[in-house]
C-alpha positions in Angstrom: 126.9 50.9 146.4 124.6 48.0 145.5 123.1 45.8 148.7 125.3 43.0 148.2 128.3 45.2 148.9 126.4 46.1 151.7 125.9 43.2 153.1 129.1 41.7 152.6 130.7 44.6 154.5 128.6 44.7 157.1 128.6 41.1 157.6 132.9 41.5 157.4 132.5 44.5 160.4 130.0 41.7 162.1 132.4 38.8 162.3 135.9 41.2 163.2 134.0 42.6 165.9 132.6 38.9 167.3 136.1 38.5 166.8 137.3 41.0 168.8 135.2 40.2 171.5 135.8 36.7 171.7 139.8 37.1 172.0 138.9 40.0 174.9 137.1 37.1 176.5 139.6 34.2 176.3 142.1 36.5 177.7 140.7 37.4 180.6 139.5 33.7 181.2 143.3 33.2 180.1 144.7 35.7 182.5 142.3 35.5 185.5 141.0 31.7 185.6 139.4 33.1 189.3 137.1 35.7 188.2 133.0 34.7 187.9 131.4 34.8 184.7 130.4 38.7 185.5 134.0 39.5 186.8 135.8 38.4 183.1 133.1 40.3 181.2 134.1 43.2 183.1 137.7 41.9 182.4 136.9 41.8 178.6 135.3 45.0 178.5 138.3 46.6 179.9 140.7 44.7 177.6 138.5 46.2 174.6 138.1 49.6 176.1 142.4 49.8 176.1 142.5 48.2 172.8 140.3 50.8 171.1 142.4 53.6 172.7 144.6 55.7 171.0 147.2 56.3 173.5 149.2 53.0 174.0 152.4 54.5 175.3 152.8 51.9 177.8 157.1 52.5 178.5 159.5 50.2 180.4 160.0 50.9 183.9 163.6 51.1 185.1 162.6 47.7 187.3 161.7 45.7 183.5 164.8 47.2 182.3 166.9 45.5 185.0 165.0 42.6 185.0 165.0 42.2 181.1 169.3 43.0 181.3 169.8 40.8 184.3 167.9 38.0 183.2 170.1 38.0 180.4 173.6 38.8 182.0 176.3 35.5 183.1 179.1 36.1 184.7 182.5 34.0 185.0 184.1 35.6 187.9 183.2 33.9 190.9 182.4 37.5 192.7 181.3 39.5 189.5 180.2 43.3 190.9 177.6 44.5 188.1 176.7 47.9 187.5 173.7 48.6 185.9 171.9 52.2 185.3 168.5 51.0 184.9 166.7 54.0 184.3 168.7 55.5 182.2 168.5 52.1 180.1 164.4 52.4 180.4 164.7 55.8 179.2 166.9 54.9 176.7 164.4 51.9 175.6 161.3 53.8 175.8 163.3 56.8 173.3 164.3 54.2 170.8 160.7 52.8 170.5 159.4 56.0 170.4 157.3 55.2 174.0 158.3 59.1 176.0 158.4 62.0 174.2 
């Protein structure tokens, strides 16, 4: 492999990674606008840490299943008595994406 190849890779694994950390960084200023300087590195670092993990078998709860049904759900009768099985709908979710074994 000659040094330009080389180079050009390494400078490709240089600028993903600066990359990478950059987004880690704007997300936690993103998601916590509070936190000091040290407080959203340690934010970003955990934001890398879970991205670089190979388990991301996050699942629905049965509460997100309800609240992703009912925030979805109209009903025309004035008094309209809804039934819903939410955890058998998460487990039914998290199957279908392949999320629980």
């Amino acid at each position: 492999m000659s040094d330009k190849h080389k180079d050009d890779r390494s400078e490709e694994r240089l600028v993903k990674c600066r990359d990478r950390v950059l987004t880690a960084w704007a997300c936690a200023a993103l998601l916590r606008p509070d936190l000091s300087p040290a407080g959203k590195q340690k934010l970003a670092r955990k934001i890398l840490k879970m991205a670089e993990s190979e388990d991301h078998k996050l699942g629905i709860t049965p509460a997100q299943a309800q609240e992703i049904v009912l925030s979805h759900v109209q009903c025309i009768a004035k008094n309209c008595p809804m039934l819903l099985f939410s955890e058998p709908l998460s487990r039914e979710i998290n199957l279908f994406f392949g999320e629980v074994e």
